[in-house]
Structures are given as C-alpha cells and as structure tokens.
N, C-alpha and C positions, 0 to 999 in steps of 0.2 A: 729118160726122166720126164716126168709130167709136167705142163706148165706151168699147174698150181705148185707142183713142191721144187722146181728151179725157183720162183719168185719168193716163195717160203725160204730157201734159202737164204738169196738176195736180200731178202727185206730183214729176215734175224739175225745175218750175221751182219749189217751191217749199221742196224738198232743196236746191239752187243758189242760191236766192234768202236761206238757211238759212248758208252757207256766208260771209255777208260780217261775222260777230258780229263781228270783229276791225277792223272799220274805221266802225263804227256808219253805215251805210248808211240814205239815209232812203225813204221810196215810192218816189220816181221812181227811185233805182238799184235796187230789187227789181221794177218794174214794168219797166225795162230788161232786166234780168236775165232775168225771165220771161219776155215777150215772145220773145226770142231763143231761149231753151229750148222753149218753144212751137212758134215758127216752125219751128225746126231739127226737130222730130221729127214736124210735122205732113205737113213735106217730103219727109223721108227715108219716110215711113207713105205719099208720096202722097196725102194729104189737102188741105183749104185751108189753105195755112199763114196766111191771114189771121185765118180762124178760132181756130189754132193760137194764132197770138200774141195774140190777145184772152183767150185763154182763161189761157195764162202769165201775161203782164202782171197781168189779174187774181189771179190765186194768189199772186205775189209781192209785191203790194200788200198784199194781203190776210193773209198769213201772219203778220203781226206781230201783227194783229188777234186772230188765237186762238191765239197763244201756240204755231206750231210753228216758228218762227225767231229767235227770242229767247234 
C-alpha cells in the first residue's frame, strides 16, 4: 500500500470515526467505522483493501486513545 493512501486511511477513518461525539460511540463502532473508511479508499486507490481496513479499524480504535476524537 502506498504512503499516500495508508495516511488517507489514517487520517478518514479517524475524522469519521471523530464524527460519532454525539452518540458516545465505544471501540468496536470506531473500529467499524474505520475499517469501512479504510476499506473504501484502499479500493477506490486500488490497493488491498484488506490491508485498508486493518489499517482504519486500527485509527479508529485508537483515536480516543490520543485524544483526536473526543
């Protein structure tokens, strides 16, 4: 996977994953969240979206953790 669309990833799924303050969302619906934003752009880049979506999943798990989806 290319630099640009791992970070494309990283950075959508976890803007999106960012986006659920309103309904106190916990892991598994930002690991949701991500994974799909993942997927979908690792897709549309032609890359592995498997990859894609590990890479999402993680970000959006993770983003509560440092404090960019809170």
């Amino acid at each position: 996977m290319s630099k640009f669309l791992a970070l494309a990833a990283l950075v959508g799924a976890t803007a999106v994953a960012g986006c659920t303050q309103g309904i106190n969302p916990t892991d598994t619906d930002r690991a949701l969240i991500g994974a799909g934003v993942g997927a979908t752009i690792a897709s549309v880049g032609g890359e592995n979206v498997v990859k894609g979506a590990a890479l999402g999943g993680a970000a959006g798990v993770l983003c509560d953790d440092v404090r960019l989806c809170q």
